[in-house]
C-alpha positions as CSV (number, residue, x, y, z in Angstrom):
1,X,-64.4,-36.4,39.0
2,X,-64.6,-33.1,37.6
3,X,-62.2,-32.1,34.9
4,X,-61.9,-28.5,35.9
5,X,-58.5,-29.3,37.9
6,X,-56.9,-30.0,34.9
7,X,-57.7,-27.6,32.9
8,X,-56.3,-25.2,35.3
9,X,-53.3,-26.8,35.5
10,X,-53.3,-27.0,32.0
11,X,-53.8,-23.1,31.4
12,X,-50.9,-22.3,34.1
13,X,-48.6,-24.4,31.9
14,X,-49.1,-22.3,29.2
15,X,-49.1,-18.6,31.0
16,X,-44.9,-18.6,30.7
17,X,-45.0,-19.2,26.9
18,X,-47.9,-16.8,26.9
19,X,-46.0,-14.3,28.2
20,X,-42.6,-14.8,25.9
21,X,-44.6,-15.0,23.2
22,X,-46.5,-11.5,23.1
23,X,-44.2,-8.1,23.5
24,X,-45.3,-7.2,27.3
25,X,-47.1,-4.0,26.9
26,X,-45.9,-2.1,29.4
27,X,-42.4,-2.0,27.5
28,X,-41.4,0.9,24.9
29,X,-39.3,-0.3,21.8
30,X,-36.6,1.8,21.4
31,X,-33.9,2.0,18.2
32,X,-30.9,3.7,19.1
33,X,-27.3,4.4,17.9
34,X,-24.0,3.7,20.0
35,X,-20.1,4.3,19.3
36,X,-17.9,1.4,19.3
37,X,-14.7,2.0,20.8
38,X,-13.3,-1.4,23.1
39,X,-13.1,0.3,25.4
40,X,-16.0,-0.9,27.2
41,X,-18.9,-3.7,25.9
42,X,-21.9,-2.0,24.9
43,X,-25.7,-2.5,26.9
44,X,-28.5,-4.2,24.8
45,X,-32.1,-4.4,26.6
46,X,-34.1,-7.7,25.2
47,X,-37.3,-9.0,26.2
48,X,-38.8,-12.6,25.4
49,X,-40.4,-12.7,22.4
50,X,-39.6,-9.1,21.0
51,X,-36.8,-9.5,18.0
52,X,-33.8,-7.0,19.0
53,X,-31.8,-6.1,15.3
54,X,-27.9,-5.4,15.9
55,X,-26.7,-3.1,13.0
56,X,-23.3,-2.6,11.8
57,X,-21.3,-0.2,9.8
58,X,-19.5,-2.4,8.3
59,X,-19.2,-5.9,7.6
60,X,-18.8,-8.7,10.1
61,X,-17.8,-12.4,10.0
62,X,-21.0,-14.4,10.7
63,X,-18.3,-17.6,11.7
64,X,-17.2,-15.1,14.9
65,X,-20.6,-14.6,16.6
66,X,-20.2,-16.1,19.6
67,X,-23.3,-16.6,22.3
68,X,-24.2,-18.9,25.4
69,X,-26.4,-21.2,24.1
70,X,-29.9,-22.3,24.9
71,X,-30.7,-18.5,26.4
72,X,-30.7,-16.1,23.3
73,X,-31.4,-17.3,19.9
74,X,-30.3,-16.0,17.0
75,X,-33.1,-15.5,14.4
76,X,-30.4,-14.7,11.8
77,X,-27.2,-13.2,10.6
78,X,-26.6,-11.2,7.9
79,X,-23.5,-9.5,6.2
80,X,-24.1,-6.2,8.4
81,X,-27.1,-7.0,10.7
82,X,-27.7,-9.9,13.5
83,X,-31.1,-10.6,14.8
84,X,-31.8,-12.8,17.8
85,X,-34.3,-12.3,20.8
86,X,-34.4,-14.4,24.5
87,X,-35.7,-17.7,24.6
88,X,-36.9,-16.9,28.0
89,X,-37.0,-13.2,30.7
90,X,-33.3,-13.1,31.7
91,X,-32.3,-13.3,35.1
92,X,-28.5,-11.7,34.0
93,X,-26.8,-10.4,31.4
94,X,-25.5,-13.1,28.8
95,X,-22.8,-11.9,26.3
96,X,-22.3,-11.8,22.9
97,X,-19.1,-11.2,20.5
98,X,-18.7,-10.5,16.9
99,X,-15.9,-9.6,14.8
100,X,-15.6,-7.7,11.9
101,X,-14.9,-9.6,8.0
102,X,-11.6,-7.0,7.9
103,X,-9.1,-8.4,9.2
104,X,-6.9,-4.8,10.1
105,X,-10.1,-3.9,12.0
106,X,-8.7,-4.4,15.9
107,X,-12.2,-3.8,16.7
108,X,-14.1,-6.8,18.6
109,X,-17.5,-5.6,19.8
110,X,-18.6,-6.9,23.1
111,X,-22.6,-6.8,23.8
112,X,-24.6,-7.4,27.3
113,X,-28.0,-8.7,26.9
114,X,-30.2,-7.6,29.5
115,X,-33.5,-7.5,30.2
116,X,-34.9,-4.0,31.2
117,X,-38.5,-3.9,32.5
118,X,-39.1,-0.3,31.1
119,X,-37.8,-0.5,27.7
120,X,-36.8,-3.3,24.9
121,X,-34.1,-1.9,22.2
122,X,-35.4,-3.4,18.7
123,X,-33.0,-1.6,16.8
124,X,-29.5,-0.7,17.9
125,X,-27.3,1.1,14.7
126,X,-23.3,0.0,16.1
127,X,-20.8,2.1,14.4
128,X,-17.0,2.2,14.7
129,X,-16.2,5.6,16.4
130,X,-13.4,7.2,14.4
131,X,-11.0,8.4,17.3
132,X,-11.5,5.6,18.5
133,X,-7.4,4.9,19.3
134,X,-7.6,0.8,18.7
135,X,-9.9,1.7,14.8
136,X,-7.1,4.8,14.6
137,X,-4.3,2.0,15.3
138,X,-6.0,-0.5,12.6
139,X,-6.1,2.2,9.8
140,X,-2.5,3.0,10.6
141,X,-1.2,-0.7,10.1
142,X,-3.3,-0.7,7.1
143,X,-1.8,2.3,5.4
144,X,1.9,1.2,6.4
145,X,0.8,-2.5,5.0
146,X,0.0,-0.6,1.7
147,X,2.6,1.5,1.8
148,X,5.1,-0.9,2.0
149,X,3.7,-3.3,-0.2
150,X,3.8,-0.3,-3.0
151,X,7.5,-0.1,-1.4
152,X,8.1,-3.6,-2.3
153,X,6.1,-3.0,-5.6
154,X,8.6,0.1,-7.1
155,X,11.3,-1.6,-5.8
156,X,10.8,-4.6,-7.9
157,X,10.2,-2.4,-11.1
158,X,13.4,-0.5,-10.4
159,X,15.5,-4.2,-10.4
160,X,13.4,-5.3,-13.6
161,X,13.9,-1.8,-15.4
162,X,17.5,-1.8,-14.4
163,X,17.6,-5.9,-15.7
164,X,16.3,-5.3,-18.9
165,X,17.2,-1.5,-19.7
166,X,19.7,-0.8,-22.3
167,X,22.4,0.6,-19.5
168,X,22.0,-2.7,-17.5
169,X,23.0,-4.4,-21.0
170,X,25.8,-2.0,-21.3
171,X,27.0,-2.7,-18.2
172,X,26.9,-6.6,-18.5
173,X,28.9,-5.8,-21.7
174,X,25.7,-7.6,-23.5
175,X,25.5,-4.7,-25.9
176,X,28.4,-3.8,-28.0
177,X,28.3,-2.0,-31.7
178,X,26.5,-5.1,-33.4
179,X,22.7,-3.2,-33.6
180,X,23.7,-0.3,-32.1
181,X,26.0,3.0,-33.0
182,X,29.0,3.3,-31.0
183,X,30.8,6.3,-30.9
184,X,33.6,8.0,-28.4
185,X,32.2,10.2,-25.1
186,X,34.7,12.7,-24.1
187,X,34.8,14.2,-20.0
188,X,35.4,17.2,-19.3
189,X,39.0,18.7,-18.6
190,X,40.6,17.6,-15.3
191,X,38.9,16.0,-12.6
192,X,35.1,17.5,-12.1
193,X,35.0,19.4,-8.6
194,X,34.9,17.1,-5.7
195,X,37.3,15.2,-6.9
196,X,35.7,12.5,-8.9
197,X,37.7,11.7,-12.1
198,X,36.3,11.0,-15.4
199,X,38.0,8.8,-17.9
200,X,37.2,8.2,-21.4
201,X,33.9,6.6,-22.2
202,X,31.0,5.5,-25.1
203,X,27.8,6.4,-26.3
204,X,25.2,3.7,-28.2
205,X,22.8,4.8,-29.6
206,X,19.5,3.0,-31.4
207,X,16.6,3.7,-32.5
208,X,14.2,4.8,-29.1
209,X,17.5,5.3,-26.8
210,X,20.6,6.7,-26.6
211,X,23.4,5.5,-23.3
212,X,26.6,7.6,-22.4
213,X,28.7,4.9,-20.7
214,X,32.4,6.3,-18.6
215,X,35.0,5.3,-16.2
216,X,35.1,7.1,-13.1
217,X,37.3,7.0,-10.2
218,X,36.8,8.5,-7.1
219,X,39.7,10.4,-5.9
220,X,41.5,9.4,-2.2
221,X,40.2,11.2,0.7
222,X,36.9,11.7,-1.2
223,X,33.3,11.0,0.3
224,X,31.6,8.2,-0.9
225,X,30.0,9.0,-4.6
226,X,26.4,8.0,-5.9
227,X,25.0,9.4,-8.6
228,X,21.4,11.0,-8.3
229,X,19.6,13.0,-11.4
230,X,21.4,13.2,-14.5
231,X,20.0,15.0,-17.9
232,X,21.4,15.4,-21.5
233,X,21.6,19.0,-22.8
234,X,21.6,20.1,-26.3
235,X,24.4,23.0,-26.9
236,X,22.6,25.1,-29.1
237,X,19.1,24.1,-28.1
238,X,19.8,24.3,-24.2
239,X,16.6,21.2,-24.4
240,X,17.2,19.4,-21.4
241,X,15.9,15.7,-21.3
242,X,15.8,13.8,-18.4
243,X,17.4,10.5,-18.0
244,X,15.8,7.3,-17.9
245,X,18.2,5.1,-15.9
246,X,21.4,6.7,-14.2
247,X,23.5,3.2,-13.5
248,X,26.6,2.5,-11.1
249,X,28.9,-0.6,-11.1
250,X,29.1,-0.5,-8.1
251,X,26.7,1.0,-7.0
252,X,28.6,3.6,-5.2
253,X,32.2,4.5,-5.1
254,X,34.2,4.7,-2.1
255,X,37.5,6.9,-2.3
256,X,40.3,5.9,-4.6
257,X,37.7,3.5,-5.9
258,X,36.8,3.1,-9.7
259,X,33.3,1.9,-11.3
260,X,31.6,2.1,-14.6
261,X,28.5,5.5,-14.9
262,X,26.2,4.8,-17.9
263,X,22.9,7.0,-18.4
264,X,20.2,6.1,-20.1
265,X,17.7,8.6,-22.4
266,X,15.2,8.8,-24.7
267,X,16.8,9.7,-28.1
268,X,16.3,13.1,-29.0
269,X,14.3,14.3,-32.2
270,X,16.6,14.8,-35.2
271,X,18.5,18.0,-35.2
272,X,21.2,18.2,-38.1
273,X,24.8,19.2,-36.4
274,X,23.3,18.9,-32.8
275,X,25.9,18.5,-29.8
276,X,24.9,17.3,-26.4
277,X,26.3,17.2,-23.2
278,X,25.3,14.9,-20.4
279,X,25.3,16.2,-16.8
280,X,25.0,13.7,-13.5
281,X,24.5,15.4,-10.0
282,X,25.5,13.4,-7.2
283,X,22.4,11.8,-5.3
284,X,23.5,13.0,-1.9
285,X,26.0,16.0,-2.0
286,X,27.3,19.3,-4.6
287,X,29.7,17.3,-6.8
288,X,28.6,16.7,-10.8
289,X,30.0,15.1,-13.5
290,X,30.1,16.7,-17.3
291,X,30.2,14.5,-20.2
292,X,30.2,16.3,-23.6
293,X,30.5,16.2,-26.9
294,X,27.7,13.3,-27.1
295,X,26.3,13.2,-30.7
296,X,22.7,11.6,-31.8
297,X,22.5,11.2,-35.3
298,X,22.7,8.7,-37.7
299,X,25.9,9.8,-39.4
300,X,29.2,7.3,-38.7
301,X,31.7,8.9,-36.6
302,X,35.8,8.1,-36.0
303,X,34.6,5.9,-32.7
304,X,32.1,3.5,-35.2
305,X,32.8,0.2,-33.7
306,X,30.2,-1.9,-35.0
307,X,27.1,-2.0,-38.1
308,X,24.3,0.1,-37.5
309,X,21.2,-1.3,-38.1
């Protein structure tokens, strides 16, 4: 029997891997860039045996890519790049999906895999499109995210500052004249306009800081009173220094309601004979409160109520 049946048969067994495994010539490779929006899923044209390259501008969970099995293979997967080609001509289109590594991106590019008998896209460059309205919604919850957690962030500082700070001390009555100097703070005449009345009070002083501590009452029919900026101004000098910590126990006072004000500054260079004055505006409104005759140096006064250090 002659053995040139079988070797017919033999060489039309092998004409389909033939054909996937040599780029048919009659196809031009293309490389080519498209917008990623999701709005739609983006057209890829493969062939059998022709490696098609999916670039990204940004980085992409390998875990996520998801593909029918046994049709496409993927050749690999890098950080930014997937490489696969068809085990076989497709009949139809076969999907794949990727995400990207960051997880704010809303982005979650869809690709059809078809085959094209014209041309064969080796390279396709995949980039996020910037008015794009889901990648415009992602960078929005990612600044708010940031800006809150920087909310969250100051917040905590503020409560720590006010915590450890010298006022909060005063306040908690942990500070009294052992370490510090303690001397009387007077208000000024009358009630201050607006009607919020300011009784006697103290001012510590150490070494770094200086904290004018008063009674205040808020007069009856009032608005509520919160104090905002405050500095302490030299009376001769006219230097104005900016407060540290402006404090309220509570932290607001309603009408015909009384709390404890202390202010918290850097302590002044040393001028012989120097007076200050300390002057709180409210946070939300006209009214202000005077405190004056505030002294910084070292000298005892008649209000010493404790031993320097």
């Amino acid at each position: 029997m002659s053995p040139l049946p079988g070797l017919v048969l033999a060489l039309l067994s092998l004409m389909p891997w033939t054909a996937a495994a040599h780029p048919p010539s009659e196809r031009t490779l293309r490389a080519r860039r498209v917008p990623l929006t999701g709005a739609a899923a983006v057209d890829v044209r493969v062939a059998a045996g022709i490696p098609t390259t999916l670039n990204f501008d940004a980085d992409i969970n390998p875990l996520s890519v998801a593909l029918e099995v046994g049709l496409v293979k993927v050749l690999s997967v890098a950080a930014r790049a997937i490489t696969l080609t068809p085990i076989a001509e497709l009949d139809g289109a076969v999907t794949l999906r990727v995400r990207f590594a960051d997880a704010c991106s809303a982005l979650e590019p869809v690709f059809l895999l078809r085959a094209d008998a014209a041309e064969v896209d080796t390279q396709v460059t995949a980039y996020r499109d910037a008015r794009a309205p889901e990648l415009l919604l992602a960078q929005v919850a990612e600044l708010e995210a940031h800006t809150a957690a920087c909310e969250r962030e100051a917040a905590t500082l503020r409560e720590r500052g006010r915590a450890i700070g010298p006022a909060s001390l005063v306040l908690s009555g942990q500070i009294d004249g052992n370490g510090v100097k303690v001397a009387d703070a007077r208000c000024g005449p009358g009630p201050s306009p607006g009607g919020v009345e300011c009784s006697e009070g103290q001012r510590f002083l150490a070494e770094t800081w200086v904290v004018v501590s008063v009674w205040l009452r808020n007069s009856p029919g009032q608005p509520v009173w919160q104090p905002g900026r405050a500095w302490l101004v030299g009376e001769s000098s006219r230097e104005r220094i900016p407060a540290r910590v402006v404090a309220l126990e509570p932290e607001a006072l309603a009408p015909d309601a009384k709390g404890t004000l202390a202010v918290e500054f850097t302590r002044p260079p040393h001028r012989p004979g120097e007076v200050y004055r300390v002057e709180v505006r409210e946070a939300k409104g006209a009214r202000h409160l005077s405190v004056s005759d505030v002294t910084v140096d070292d000298a005892a006064t008649s209000g010493q109520k404790g031993h320097g250090p």
